[in-house]
N, C-alpha and C positions, 0 to 999 in steps of 0.2 A: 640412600636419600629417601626421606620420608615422603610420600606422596600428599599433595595437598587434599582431593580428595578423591575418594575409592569408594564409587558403588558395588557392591559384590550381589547378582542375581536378585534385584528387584523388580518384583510383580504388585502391579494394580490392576483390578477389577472396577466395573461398573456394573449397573443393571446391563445384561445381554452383551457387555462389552467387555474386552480384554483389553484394556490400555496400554499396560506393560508388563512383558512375557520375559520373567529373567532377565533381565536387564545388567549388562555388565559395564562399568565407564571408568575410566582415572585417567584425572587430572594432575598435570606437574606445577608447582609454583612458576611464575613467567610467563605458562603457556598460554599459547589464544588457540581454543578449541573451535572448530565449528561445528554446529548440529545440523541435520540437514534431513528432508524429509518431507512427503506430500504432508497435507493435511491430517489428521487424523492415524499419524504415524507414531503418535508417544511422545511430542517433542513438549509442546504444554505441559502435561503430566508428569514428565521426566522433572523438568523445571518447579513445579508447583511444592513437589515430596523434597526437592533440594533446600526449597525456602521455605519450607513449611505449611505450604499453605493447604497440602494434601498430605495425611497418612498411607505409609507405605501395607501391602496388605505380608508382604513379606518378603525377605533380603537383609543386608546388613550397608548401611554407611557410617562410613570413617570422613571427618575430617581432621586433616593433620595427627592422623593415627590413632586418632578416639574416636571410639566407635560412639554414635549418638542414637543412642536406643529410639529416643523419642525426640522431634525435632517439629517447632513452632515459628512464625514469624517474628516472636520477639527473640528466641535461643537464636535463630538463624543472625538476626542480626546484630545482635552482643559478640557473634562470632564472627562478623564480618561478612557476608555475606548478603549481597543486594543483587538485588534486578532490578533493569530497567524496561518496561512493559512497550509494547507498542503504541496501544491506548496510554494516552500522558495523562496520568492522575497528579493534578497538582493542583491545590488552592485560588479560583478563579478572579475572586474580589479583595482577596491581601496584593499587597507590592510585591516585586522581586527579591526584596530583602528582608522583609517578614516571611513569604517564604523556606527562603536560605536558612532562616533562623526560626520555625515552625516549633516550639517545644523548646527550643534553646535558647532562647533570646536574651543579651547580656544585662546584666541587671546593677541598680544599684540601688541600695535600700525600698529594693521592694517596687523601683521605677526601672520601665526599657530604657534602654541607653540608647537612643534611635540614632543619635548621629552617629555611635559608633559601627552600631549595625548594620549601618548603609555604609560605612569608610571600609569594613571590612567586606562585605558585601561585592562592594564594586573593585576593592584592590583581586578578590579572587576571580572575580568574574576578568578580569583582565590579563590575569595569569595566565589564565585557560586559552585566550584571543579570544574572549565575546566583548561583544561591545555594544548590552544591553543597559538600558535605563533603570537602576535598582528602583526609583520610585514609581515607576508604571505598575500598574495594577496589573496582573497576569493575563485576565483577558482582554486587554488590547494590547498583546504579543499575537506573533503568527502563530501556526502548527509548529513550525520549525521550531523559531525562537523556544516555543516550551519544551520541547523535544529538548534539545539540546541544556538547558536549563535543568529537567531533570539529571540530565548525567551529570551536568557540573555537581551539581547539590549531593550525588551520590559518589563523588568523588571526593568530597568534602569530608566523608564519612569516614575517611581511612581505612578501606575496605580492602578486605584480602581473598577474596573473589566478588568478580563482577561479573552479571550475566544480562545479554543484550538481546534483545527479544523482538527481531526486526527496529532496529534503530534508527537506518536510513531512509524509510519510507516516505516519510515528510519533509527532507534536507536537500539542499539543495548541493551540488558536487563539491563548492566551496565548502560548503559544511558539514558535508562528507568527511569533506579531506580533514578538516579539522578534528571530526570523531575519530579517524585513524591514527592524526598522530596524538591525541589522549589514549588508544586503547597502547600506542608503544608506550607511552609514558607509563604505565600501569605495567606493560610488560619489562622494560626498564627495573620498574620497583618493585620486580618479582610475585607481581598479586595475579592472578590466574583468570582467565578471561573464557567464556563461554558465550559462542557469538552465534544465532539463530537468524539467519538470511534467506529470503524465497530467491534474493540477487546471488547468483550463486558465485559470480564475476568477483565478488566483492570476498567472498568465503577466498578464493585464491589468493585474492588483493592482500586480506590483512592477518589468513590464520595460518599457524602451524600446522595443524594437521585436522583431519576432519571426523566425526562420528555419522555414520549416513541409520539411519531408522525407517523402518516400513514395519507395516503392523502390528505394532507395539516391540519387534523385536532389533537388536541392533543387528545389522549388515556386515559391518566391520569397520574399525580406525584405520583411517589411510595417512600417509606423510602426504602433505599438498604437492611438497617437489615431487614428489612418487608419482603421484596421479596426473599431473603435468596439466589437466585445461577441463573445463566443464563438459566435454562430450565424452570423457572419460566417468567422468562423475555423474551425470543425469540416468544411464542404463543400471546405476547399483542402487538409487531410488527408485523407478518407475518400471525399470523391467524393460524399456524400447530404447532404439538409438535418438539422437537428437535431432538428425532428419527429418523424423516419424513425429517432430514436434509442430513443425510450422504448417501445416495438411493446405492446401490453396488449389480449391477447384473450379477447372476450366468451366466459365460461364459465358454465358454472349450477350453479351451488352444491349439492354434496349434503350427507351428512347430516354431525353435528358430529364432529369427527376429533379433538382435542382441546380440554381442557379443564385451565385453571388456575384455582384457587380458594382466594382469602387468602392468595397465596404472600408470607411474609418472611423477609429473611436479614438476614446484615449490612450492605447497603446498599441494601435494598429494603423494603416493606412493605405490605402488603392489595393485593398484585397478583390482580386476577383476570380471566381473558376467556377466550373462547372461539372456535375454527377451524374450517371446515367445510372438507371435500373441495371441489378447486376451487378454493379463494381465498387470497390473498396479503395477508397480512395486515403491514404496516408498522409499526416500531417507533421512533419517534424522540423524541430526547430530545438536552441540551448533554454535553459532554463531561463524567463522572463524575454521572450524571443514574443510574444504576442499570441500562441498557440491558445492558451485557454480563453482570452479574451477575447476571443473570435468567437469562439463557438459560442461562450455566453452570449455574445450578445446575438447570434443566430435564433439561439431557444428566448432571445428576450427576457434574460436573467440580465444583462446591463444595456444599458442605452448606446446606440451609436449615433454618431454625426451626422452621416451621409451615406445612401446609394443606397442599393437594391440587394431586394429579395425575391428570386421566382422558384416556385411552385410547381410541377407540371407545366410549365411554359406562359404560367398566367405569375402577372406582379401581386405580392403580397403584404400585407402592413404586418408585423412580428413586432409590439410592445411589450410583451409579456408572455411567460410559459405558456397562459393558456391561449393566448394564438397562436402559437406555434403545434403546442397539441391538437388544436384543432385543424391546421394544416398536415399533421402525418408528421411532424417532425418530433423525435426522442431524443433525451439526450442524457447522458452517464456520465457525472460528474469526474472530478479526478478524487477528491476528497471522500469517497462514499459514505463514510461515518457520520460527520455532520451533514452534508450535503444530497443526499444519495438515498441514505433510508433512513423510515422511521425505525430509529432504535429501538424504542420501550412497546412497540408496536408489533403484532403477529406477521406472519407471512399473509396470511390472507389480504391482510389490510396494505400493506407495505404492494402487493399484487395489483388491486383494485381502485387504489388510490387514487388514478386518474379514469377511473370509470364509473366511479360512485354516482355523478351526476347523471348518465345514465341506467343506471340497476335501481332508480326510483320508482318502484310501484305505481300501474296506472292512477292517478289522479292523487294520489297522497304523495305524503312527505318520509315515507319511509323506505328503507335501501329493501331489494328484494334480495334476502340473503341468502338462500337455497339456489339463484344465479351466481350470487356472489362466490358462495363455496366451489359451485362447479370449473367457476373459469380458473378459480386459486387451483383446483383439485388438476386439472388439466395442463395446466403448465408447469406445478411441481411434476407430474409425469414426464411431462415434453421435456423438459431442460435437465430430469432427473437429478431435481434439488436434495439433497439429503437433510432431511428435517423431518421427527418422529412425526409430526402434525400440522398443518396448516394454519395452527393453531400456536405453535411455539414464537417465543419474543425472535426478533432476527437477530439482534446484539450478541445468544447463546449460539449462531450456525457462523461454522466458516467463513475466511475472507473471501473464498470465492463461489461460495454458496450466496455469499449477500452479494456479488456483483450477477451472479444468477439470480436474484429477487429480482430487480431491476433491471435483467435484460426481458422477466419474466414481463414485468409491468407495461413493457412497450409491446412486446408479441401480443399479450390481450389485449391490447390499445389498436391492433391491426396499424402502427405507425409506418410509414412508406421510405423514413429516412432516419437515420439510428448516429448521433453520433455519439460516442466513445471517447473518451478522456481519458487515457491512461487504466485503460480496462482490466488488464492483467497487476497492476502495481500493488503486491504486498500479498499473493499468492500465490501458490505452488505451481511447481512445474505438469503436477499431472491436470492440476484444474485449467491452467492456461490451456494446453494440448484441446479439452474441452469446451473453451471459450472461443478459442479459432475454431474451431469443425463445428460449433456454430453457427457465429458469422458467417462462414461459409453456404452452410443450410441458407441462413438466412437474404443471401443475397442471388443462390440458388431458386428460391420463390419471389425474388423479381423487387426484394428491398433492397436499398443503399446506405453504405455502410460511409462514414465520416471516422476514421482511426487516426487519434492522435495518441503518439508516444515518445518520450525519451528514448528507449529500447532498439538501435538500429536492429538488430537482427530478426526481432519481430516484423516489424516496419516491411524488411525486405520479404521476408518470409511471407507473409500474407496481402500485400497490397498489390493494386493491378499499376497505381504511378504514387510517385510521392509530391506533393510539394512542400518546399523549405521555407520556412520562416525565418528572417533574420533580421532581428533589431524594429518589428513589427513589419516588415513587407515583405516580398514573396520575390525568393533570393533565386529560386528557378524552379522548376519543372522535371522530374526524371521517370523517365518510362520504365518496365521492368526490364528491359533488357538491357537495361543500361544503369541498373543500381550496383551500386557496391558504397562499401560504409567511408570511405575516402573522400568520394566524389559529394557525397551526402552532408557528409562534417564539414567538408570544405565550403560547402554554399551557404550553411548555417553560420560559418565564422565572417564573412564577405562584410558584413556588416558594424562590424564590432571592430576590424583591423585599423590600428591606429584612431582611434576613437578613444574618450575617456569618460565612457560611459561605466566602466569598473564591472564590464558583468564577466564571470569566472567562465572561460569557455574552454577549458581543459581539466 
């Protein structure tokens, strides 16, 4: 049986960097590989030389038993051969059916055929189970909807390998499940599947067998039956047990730092609780359960109806981020890309962003930026950001290097209350490990932390109580000694039972 494809000891260099140190892989027709790996383990690179979009500096790849001396993004994809990115690169201000038909679009003398465009258009998108608007313009679709939109469009392509590159980051479990049964249908039609997940749950969920990478070299292919569960699989990535991941240190609680009371909006209603100095307090709930919509409107990123906000014990008016910054309240979006930081922007800036308005030179209009650099220069230190310079775009550093910009940005903000949206979502297990033994620091010098996440075993792993959201209100209360992910799930569904509200809660 001919292999579909066979990397044989590929190495890539960078300036000061080893990317990929002999590299060995193959792929079977059918199979769903997973790749798996901290950051900065090969796993881009490996990818980039597959589609072309990097030259190999040395090695040999075969696909379907030709060896391809030289490989481009246009050879790669004549041969079949696509990825789909995590960043959703797709056409903002065309339809979803111009789109679908970007270069191809059916013609007749010289005229688009648009009604057919759109009949074909929406009969594929239906195939799939999307049940998107071909004439909406792309940018009023969610994250999701694009997300998923690219992989249809890339299946459309007749592709004989497919490679996923954090897929589910944006998706919601419904739509999850729906990516899983497109990547069997693919495995079904014998086309070879290459699937890059930081959820490693999911690598079980849906792959065959697995490739694990750490500094640029492979670890070894495991069969998934073989390896049997994720605490078998994290110590052949990162070198620790899984344990050694959730780190939660004993703090003593001082006095109450904030306070919400009867907060409703539009997807929320009679939220109330209360945070003390010192403690981490967990937020979970299913997806569209009211979780984010709370917090926004805490940081007054949306308006709420009614009730209160306290402060240190004193009531607060919160219309907008910048009274809430001014209050000591942070907050870390879930979305970080758009929402989170400035992309085309350096670390510095991305750093200071909310302190500009004081780093203005006595009596002029200009930023003191010899302050500026210092406070950037110190919390790259502190958070030990990896980034050549202070100075480099953030869009070029890690997923979890950019949720370090931004934990960065509120530590030099001296903020008194931190919250967190889905912190860890969309990188690696060793930068998570990192991002809790921060929080922890940082609730150890007497901040509080607000931790919202889908992620039960983080959730448990690091918080002092949870509470549940269900269906926008607050479904119970659970201390730490009394978490387990059962009792947890069950107060997040309480809401949704026999209801025909349609939200997906399994």
């Amino acid at each position: 049986m001919v292999d579909l494809l066979r990397i044989e000891n590929v190495s890539k260099s960078f300036p000061g960097v080893k990317a990929l140190d002999n590299v060995n892989f193959t792929l079977s027709s059918g199979e769903v590989r997973g790749l798996v790996g901290e950051n900065g383990a090969g796993k881009s690179t490996l990818i980039k030389i597959i589609t072309g979009a990097y030259e190999k500096d040395s090695g040999n790849i075969y696909f379907f038993g030709r060896e391809l001396k030289k490989i481009d993004p246009i050879l790669s994809r004549k041969l079949g051969i696509f990825a789909v990115y995590q960043d959703v690169m797709i056409a903002p201000d065309m339809s979803v059916a111009e789109n679908f038909f970007l270069g191809s679009q059916p013609t007749r003398l010289g005229f688009v055929r648009w009604k057919k465009m759109k009949a074909e258009a929406q009969r594929f998108l239906k195939e799939m189970g999307l049940e998107v608007d071909v004439n909406k313009q792309i940018k009023e679709l969610s994250l999701a909807e694009k997300e998923m939109l690219t992989i249809a469009k890339v299946l459309l392509m007749n592709p004989r390998l497919v490679i996923f590159d954090e897929p589910t980051a944006v998706l919601t479990s419904k739509e999850k499940q729906l990516l899983f049964n497109m990547i069997r249908t693919l495995k079904q039609q014998n086309i070879g599947v290459i699937y890059i997940s930081h959820n490693l749950e999911e690598v079980f969920e849906i792959c065959d067998s697995v490739t694990v990478l750490k500094d640029g070299k492979v670890v070894g292919t495991y069969n998934v039956s073989e390896l049997g569960s994720v605490k078998e699989l994290i110590p052949l990535m990162v070198g620790r047990k899984i344990e050694e991941m959730y780190y939660k240190q004993q703090v003593t609680l001082g006095p109450e730092i904030l306070r919400v009371e009867n907060f409703t909006g539009k997807k929320f209603k009679n939220i109330s609780f209360s945070l003390r100095a010192g403690e981490i307090l967990g937020i979970y709930g299913l997806v569209g359960a009211g979780r984010t919509e709370i917090a926004r409107a805490i940081y007054g990123l949306d308006r709420f109806q009614s009730g209160s906000i306290y402060v240190q014990g004193k009531k607060v008016t919160i219309r907008s981020p910048r009274d809430a910054i001014r209050h000591g309240i942070g907050y870390l979006p879930e979305d970080r890309r758009t929402q989170g930081v400035f992309s085309i922007q350096n670390v510095e800036f991305n750093v200071n962003s909310v302190n500009y308005s004081d780093l203005l030179s006595f009596l002029t209009i200009f930023v003191n930026l010899k302050r500026a650099k210092e406070i950037a220069s110190h919390q790259v230190n502190r958070l030990a950001i990896k980034t050549p310079s202070i100075f480099h775009p953030v869009q070029k550093l890690s997923g979890g290097n950019q949720q370090k910009v931004i934990l960065a940005r509120w530590l030099s903000r001296v903020a008194s209350v931190l919250i967190l949206d889905e912190p860890t979502n969309g990188i690696d297990v060793g930068a998570k490990a990192e991002i809790y033994r921060l929080i922890n620091e940082l609730v150890s010098q007497g901040k509080a932390v607000v931790f919202i996440s889908s992620y039960l075993p983080e959730l448990i792993g690091i918080s002092d109580r949870i509470i549940v959201i269900s269906n926008g209100t607050i479904a119970g209360e659970v201390r730490r000694n009394e978490f387990s992910e059962e009792k947890l799930l069950t107060l997040a569904m309480i809401n949704y039972i026999g209801t025909k509200k349609g939200v997906d809660v399994l």
